[in-house]
Each structure stands twice: as structure tokens, then as C-alpha cells.
C-alpha positions as CSV (number, residue, x, y, z in Angstrom):
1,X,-5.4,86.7,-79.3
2,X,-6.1,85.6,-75.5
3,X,-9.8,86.4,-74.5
4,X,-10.1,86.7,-70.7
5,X,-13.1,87.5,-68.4
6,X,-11.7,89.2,-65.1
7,X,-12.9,91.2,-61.7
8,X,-16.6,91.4,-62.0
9,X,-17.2,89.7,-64.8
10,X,-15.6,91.9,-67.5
11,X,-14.4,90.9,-70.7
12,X,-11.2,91.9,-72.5
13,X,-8.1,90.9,-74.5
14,X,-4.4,90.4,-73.4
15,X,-1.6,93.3,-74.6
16,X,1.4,91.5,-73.0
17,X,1.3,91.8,-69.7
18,X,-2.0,94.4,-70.0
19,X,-5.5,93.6,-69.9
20,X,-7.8,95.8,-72.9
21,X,-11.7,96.0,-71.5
22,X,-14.2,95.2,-74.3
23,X,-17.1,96.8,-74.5
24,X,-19.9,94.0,-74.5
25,X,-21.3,92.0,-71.5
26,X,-19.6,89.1,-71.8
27,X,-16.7,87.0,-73.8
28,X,-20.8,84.9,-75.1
29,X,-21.0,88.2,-76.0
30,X,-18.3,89.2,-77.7
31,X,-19.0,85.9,-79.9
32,X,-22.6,86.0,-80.2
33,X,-21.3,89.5,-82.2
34,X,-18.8,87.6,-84.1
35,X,-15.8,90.1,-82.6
36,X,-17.2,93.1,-83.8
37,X,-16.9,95.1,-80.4
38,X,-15.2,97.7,-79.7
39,X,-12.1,98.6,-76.9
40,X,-13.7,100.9,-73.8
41,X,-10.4,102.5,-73.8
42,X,-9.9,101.2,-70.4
43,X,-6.2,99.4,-70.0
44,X,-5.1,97.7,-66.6
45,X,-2.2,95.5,-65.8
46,X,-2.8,92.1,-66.0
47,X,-1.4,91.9,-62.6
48,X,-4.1,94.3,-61.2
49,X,-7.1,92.5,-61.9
50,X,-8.6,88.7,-60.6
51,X,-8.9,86.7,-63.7
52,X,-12.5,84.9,-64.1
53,X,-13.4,81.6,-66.2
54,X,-13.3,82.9,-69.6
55,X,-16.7,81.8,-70.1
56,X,-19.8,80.2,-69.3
57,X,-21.0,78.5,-72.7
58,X,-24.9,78.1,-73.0
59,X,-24.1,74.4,-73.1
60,X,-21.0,72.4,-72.1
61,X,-20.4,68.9,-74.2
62,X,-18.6,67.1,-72.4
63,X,-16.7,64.2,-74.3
64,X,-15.1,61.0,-72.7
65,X,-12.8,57.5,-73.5
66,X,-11.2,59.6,-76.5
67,X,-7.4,59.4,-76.2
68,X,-6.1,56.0,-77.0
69,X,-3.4,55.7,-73.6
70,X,-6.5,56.4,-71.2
71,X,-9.0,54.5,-73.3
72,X,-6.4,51.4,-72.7
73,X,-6.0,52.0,-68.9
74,X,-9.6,52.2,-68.0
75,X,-10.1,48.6,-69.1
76,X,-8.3,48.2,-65.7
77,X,-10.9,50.1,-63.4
78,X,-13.3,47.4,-64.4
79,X,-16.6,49.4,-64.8
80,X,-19.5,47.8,-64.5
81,X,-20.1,49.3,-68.3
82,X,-16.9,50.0,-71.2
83,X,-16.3,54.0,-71.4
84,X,-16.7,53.6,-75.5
85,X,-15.0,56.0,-77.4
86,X,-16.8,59.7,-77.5
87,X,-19.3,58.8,-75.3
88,X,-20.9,62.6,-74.6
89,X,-22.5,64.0,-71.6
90,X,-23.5,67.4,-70.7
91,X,-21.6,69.2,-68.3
92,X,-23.2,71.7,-65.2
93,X,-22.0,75.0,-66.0
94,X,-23.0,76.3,-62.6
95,X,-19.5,74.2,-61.6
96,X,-17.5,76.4,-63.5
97,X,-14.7,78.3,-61.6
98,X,-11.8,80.4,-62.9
99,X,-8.0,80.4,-62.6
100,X,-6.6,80.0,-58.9
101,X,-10.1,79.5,-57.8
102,X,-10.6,76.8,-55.0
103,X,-12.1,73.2,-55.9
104,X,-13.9,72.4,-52.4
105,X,-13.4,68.9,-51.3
106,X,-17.0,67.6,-50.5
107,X,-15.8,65.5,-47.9
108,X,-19.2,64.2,-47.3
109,X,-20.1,63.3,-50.7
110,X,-16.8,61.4,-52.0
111,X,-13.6,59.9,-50.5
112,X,-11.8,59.4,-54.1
113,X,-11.2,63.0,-55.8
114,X,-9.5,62.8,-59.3
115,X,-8.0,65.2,-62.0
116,X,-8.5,65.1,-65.8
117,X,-6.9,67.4,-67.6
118,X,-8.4,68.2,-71.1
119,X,-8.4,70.8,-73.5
120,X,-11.7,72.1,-74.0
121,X,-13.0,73.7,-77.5
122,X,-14.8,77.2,-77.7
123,X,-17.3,77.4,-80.6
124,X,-17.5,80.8,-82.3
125,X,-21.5,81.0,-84.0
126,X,-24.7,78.7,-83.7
127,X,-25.0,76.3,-86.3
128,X,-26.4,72.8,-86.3
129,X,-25.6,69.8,-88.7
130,X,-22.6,70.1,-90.2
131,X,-19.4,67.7,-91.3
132,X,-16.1,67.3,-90.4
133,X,-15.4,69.4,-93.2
134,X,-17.2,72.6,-92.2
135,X,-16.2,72.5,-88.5
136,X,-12.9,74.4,-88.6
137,X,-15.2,77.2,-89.1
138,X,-17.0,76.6,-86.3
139,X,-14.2,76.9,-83.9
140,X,-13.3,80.0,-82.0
141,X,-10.1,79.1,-79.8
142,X,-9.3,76.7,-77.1
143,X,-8.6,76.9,-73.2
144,X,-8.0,74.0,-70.4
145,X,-10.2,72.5,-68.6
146,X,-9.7,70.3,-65.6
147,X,-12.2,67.8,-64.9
148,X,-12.7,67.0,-61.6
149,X,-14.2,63.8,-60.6
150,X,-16.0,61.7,-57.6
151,X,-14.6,58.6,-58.7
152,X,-17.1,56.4,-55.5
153,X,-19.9,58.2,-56.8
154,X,-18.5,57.5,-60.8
155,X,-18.4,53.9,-59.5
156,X,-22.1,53.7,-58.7
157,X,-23.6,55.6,-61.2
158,X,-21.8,53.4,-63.8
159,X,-23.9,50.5,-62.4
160,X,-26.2,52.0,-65.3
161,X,-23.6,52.7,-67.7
162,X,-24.0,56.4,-67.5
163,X,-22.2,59.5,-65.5
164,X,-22.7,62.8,-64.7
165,X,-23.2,63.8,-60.8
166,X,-19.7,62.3,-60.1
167,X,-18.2,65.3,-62.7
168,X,-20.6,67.5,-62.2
169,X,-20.6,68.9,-58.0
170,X,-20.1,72.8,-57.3
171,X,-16.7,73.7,-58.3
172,X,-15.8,70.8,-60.2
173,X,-15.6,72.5,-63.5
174,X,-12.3,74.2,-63.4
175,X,-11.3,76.4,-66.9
176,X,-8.7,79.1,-68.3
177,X,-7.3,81.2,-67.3
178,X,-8.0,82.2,-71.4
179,X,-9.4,81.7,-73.9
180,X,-6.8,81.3,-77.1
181,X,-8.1,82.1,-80.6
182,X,-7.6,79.7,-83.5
183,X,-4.9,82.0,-85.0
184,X,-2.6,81.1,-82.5
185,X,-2.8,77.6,-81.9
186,X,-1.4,76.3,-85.9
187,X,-2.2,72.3,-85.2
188,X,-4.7,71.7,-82.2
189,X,-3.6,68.3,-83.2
190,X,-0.1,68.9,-82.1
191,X,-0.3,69.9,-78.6
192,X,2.0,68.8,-75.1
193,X,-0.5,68.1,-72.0
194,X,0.5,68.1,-69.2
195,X,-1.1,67.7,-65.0
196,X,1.0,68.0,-62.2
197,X,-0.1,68.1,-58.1
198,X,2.3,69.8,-55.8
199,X,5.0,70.0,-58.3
200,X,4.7,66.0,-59.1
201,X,3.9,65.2,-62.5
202,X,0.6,63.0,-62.6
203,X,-0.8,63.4,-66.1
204,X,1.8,63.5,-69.8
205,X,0.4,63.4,-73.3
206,X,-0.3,65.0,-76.1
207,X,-3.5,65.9,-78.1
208,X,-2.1,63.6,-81.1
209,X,-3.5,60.7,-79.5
210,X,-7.1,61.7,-79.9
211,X,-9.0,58.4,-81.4
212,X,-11.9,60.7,-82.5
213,X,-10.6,64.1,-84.2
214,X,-11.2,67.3,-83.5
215,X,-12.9,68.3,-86.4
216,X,-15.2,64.9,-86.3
217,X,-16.3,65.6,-82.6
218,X,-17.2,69.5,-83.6
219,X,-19.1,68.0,-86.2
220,X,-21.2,65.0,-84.5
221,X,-21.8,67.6,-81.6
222,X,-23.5,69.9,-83.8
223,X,-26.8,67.9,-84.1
224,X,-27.1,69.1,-80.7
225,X,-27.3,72.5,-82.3
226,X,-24.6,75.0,-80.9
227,X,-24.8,78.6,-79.5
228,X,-21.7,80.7,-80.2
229,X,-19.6,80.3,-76.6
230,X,-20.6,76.6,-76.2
231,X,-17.8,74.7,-75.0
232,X,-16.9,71.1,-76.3
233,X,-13.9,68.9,-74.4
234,X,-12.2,66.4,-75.8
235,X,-11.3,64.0,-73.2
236,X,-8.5,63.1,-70.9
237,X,-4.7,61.6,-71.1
238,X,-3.4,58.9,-68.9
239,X,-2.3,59.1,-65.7
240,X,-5.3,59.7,-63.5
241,X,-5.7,58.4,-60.3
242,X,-8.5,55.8,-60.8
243,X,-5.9,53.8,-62.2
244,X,-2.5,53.8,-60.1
245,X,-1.9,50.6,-58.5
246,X,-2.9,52.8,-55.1
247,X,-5.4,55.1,-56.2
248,X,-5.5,56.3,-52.7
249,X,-2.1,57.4,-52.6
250,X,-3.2,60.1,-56.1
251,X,-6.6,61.3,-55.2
252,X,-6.6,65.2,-54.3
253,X,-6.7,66.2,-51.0
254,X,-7.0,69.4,-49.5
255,X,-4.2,71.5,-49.7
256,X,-3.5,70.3,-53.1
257,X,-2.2,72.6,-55.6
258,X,-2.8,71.5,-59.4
259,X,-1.5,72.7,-62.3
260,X,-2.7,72.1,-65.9
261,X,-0.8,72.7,-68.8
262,X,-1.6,72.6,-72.6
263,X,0.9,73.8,-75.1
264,X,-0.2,77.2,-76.5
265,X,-3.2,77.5,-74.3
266,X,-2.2,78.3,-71.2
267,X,-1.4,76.8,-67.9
268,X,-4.8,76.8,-64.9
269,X,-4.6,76.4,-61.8
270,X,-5.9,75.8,-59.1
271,X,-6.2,74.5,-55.1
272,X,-8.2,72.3,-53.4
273,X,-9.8,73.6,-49.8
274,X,-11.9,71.6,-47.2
275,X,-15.6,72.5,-46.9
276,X,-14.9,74.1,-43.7
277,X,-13.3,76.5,-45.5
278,X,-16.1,77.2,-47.9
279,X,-19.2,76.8,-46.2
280,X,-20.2,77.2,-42.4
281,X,-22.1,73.9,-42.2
282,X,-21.4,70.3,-41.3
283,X,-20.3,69.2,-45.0
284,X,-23.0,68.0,-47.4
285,X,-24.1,64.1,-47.3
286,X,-27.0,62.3,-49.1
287,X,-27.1,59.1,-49.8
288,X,-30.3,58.0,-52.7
289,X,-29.1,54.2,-52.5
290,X,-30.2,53.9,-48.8
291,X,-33.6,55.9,-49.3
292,X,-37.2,54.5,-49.8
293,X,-40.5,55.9,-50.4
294,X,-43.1,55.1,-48.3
């Protein structure tokens, strides 16, 4: 089953090419209730309506350095710290934006705009402290998630070995356009990925190459303690920017048009616009590192 969230914020299913309204709040919802809700009896084609992100978790875990090609090429980037494997931040879900939404370039804030494409895990109930064993059963379905990263402002804030603003800026949290339940994806473990920018292939893998399974990140999340909807990501293939020999010649720029592709999930995308043509100010700028008090 695909899950979708669409026009105002309404949840439903995909029939085909139709869209069957769910009677509950939200696709949270519709977890928190373990799928016991009911069809409104409202049907629309799927063409007809605006597809939303599928969700917006409680919490988003958001896990880096886990796939073995991109673990290897950002000993090239030469952080000032090593991304270790499964290193785990959370993620601003107030940066969530839907299918063919637009990411706005914060021109003022960053120079260097990347891509990560990930697949990103939906967890079905609350639950807390559990093994690798027991985490299937935790797991609702999957849908992509495109992480979009300040890589100047990555730069400085891994001068203490930690990031989080550089990922984290309005509209940097791309997902969708569903939500696929566990029924339909047989091996999660067994998926093509792939991110391509105006038609140019940036990104190839394939979820295989995880160092840290699926079933072992569910589980060391879930000291954390989950909420049913919580969203859990799983890192990024090779191929982003950051590391080409000229990073400047891969970075988004407006006017960009990104695809994302997972294998059985779906494909999301999305564009990138100038401020301009979000906001009617100058574009953002601040600058903590040139700041004193006093």
C-alpha cells in the first residue's frame, strides 16, 4: 500500500491512479491507530490533488557515514573530525517539504548546496529498547528523503565534530511523494538508488552497501524511545558534490530540478528556486563567528 498525505493536509491510500481519503487527521494518525481507520468514501484522481510530505514524524533520526562507497569518499573532504559510521542527529521537521515542492536557495547563508539522497524508514508504534531481532516489527514502510546540505556551513560546524544547522534550514528536508508499506518492499536490503540533477546522473547505489543494517539502526534508535510516524534515515550513497574534484561545478543552483529515485519506493522530486522567489526580503545572512558580546 502507498500512504500519501495530499491538498490540505489529508491522508489517504493510492487505488492506481486514484487517491482513497482516510478518515483520521493525519497519516501519524492513521499509525498512532495501528491502520484501523476507515475509508470517507471520498475517491479523487491522483492527478486532481497536490501531493503533501507523507508525514511529519514526532521525531526525525537522522543517520550519517553508513554506506561503505560514501564513508570511503569523505576521507577526502578532510573534516576537521571523521564522519564515524551511524553517527545520529536529529533532524528539524519544520524543514519538511513534499513532492515538487521548492528547496529555496538561501543565498545568504551558503554558497555550496548539496544533495543526499537516502531512503528514510517510517516506524509503525512507540516502543523503546528493543534488538535487532524485534525491529522488523517496528517498521511501517519506507519513502525517500533528499537531504539537502550547506556544505560552508557543514565545514564550520564540524570544527567541533558535530552537524546539524548545515542539514537542517527551511526547506531542506525534502520527502515522498509516499509512504510504501513493508508488504511491498520484500528486501529493503536490496534496493537501486538513484539522484540525478537536470537529467544528469549525480548519485548510483544501492541500499546493499549499508555498513550498519537496517534492522540494527531501528534497534539502537529505539533507546531514544519512538512514537509511531517517527522517521529514521539511513544515510547517503556516493556521489555528492562535496567530493567531485570541482565541487563547484555539482552544487545546486537555482533552477535545478532533482530527481530521487529508490527502487520500490518511489521517485521525489523537486526544484530549487532563489529567495527572491520565496520571500520579499533581502535574503537571510548571519554570521555567529564574527559576533561578540559586550
Amino acid at each position: 500500500m502507498k500512504l500519501v498525505t495530499f491538498d490540505d493536509g489529508r491522508p489517504g491510500r493510492l487505488d492506481g491512479d486514484t487517491v482513497v481519503e482516510l478518515d483520521c487527521a493525519s497519516t501519524r494518525e492513521y499509525f498512532e491507530r495501528n491502520g484501523e481507520v476507515e475509508e470517507t468514501g471520498r475517491r479523487i484522481a491522483l492527478s486532481d490533488v497536490k501531493l503533501r510530505a507523507p508525514i511529519v514524524p514526532k521525531k526525525f533520526f537522522h543517520t550519517a557515514g553508513n554506506f561503505t562507497e560514501h564513508h570511503t569518499e569523505l576521507q577526502a573532504v578532510q573534516w576537521s573530525h571523521p564522519v564515524h559510521k551511524g553517527i545520529v542527529f536529529f533532524q528539524n521537521v519544520d524543514a519538511i517539504i513534499g513532492p515538487d515542492e521548492a528547496i529555496v536557495y538561501p543565498e545568504g547563508l551558503t554558497k555550496e548546496l548539496d544533495y543526499e539522497l537516502e531512503l528514510a524508514i517510517v516506524i509503525g508504534k512507540s516502543g523503546k529498547f528493543f534488538g535487532p531481532e524485534e525491529a522488523e516489527s517496528y517498521i511501517a514502510g519506507y519513502t525517500v528523503f533528499n537531504d539537502i546540505t550547506a556544505r560552508d556551513i557543514q565545514r564550520r560546524e564540524m570544527q567541533s565534530g558535530v552537524f546539524s544547522f548545515s542539514k537542517s534550514i527551511d526547506t531542506f528536508c525534502p520527502i515522498g511523494p509516499w509512504i510504501v508499506t513493508t508488504d511491498e518492499i520484500p528486501d529493503p536490503q536490496k534496493l537501486a538508488m538513484r539522484l540525478s540533477v537536470n537529467g544528469d546522473v549525480r548519485q548510483q547505489g544501492n541500499t546493499a552497501q549499508m555498513v550498519i543494517s537496517i534492522p540494527h539502526l531501528v534497534a539502537y534508535h529505539s533507546a531514544q524511545g519512538y512514537s509511531a510516524g517517527d522517521i529514521i534515515t539511513t544515510g547517503t550513497i556516493s556521489g555528492v558534490a562535496a567530493v567531485q574534484p570541482d565541487p563547484f561545478q555539482f552544487y545546486l543552483r537555482p533552477g535545478d530540478r532533482i530527481e530521487a529515485e529508490i527502487e520500490g519506493v518511489g521517485v521525489l522530486r523537486n526544484h530549487v528556486v532563489p529567495w527572491s522567489a520565496a520571500h520579499d526580503t533581502p535574503p537571510y545572512s548571519t554570521d555567529l563567528y564574527s559576533s561578540t558580546v559586550g
